[in-house]
C-alpha positions as CSV (number, residue, x, y, z in Angstrom):
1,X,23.3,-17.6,6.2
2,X,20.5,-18.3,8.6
3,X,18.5,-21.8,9.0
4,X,15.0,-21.0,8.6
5,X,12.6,-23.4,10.4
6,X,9.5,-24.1,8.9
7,X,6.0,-26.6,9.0
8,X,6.0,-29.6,7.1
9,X,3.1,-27.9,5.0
10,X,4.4,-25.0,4.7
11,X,7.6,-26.4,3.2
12,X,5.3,-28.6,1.2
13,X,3.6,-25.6,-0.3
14,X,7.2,-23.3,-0.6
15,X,9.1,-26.7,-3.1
16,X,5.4,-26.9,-5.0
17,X,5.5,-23.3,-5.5
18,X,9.3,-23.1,-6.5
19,X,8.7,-26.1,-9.0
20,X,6.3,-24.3,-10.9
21,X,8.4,-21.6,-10.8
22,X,11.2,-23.8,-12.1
23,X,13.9,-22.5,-9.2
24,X,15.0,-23.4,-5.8
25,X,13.1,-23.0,-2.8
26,X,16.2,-20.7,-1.8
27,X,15.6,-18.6,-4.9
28,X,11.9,-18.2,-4.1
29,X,12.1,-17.2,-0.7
30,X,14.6,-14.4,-1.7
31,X,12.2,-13.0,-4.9
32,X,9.5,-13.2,-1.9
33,X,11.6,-11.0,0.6
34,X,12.3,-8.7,-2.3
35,X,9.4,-8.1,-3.1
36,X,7.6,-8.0,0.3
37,X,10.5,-5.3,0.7
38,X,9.4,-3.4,-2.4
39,X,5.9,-3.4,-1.3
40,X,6.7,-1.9,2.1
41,X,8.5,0.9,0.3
42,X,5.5,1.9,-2.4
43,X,3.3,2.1,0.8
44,X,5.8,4.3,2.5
45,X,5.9,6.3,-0.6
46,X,2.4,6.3,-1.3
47,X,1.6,7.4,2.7
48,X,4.7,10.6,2.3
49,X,2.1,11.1,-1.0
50,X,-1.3,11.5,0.6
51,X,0.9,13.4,3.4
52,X,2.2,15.8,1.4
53,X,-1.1,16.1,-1.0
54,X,-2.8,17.1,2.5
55,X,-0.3,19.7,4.0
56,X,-1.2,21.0,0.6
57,X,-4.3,21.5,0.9
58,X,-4.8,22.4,4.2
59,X,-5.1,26.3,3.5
60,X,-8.1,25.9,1.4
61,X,-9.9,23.5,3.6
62,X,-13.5,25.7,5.0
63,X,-16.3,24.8,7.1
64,X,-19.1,25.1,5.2
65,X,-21.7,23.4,7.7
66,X,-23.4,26.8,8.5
67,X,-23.3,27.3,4.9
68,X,-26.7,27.7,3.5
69,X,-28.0,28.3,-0.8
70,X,-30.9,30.5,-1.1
71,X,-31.6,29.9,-4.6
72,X,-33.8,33.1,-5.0
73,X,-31.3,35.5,-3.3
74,X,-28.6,34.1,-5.9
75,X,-30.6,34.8,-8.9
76,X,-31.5,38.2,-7.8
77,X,-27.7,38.8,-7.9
């Protein structure tokens, strides 16, 4: 086990916290790191998301800034 040094205050706050909680200020900590841990892996899951998503749809990505709508031309179509 590690000691983990700390501020007066930020003790304070960490036992008012774990009284309302009703547990230790052991207990706390760890459902903290948890879900700090947790967190950090949804994000890294969420990121290989987006990634994937985008090597998706890379193929269908155009430029479309010369692009112009004549609406005339279409409805002669």
């Amino acid at each position: 086990m590690q000691t983990l040094l700390i501020s007066d205050q930020a003790a304070e706050q960490l036992n008012l916290m774990a009284a309302k909680e009703h547990i230790s200020s052991r207990d706390l900590i760890e459902r903290l790191i948890v879900k700090h841990r947790q967190e950090m892996e949804a994000r890294a899951t969420e990121q290989e998301r987006q990634q994937s998503l985008k090597a998706f749809f890379a193929p269908y990505r155009k430029d479309l800034g010369g692009f112009k709508f004549d609406r005339d031309e279409a409805n002669a179509r």
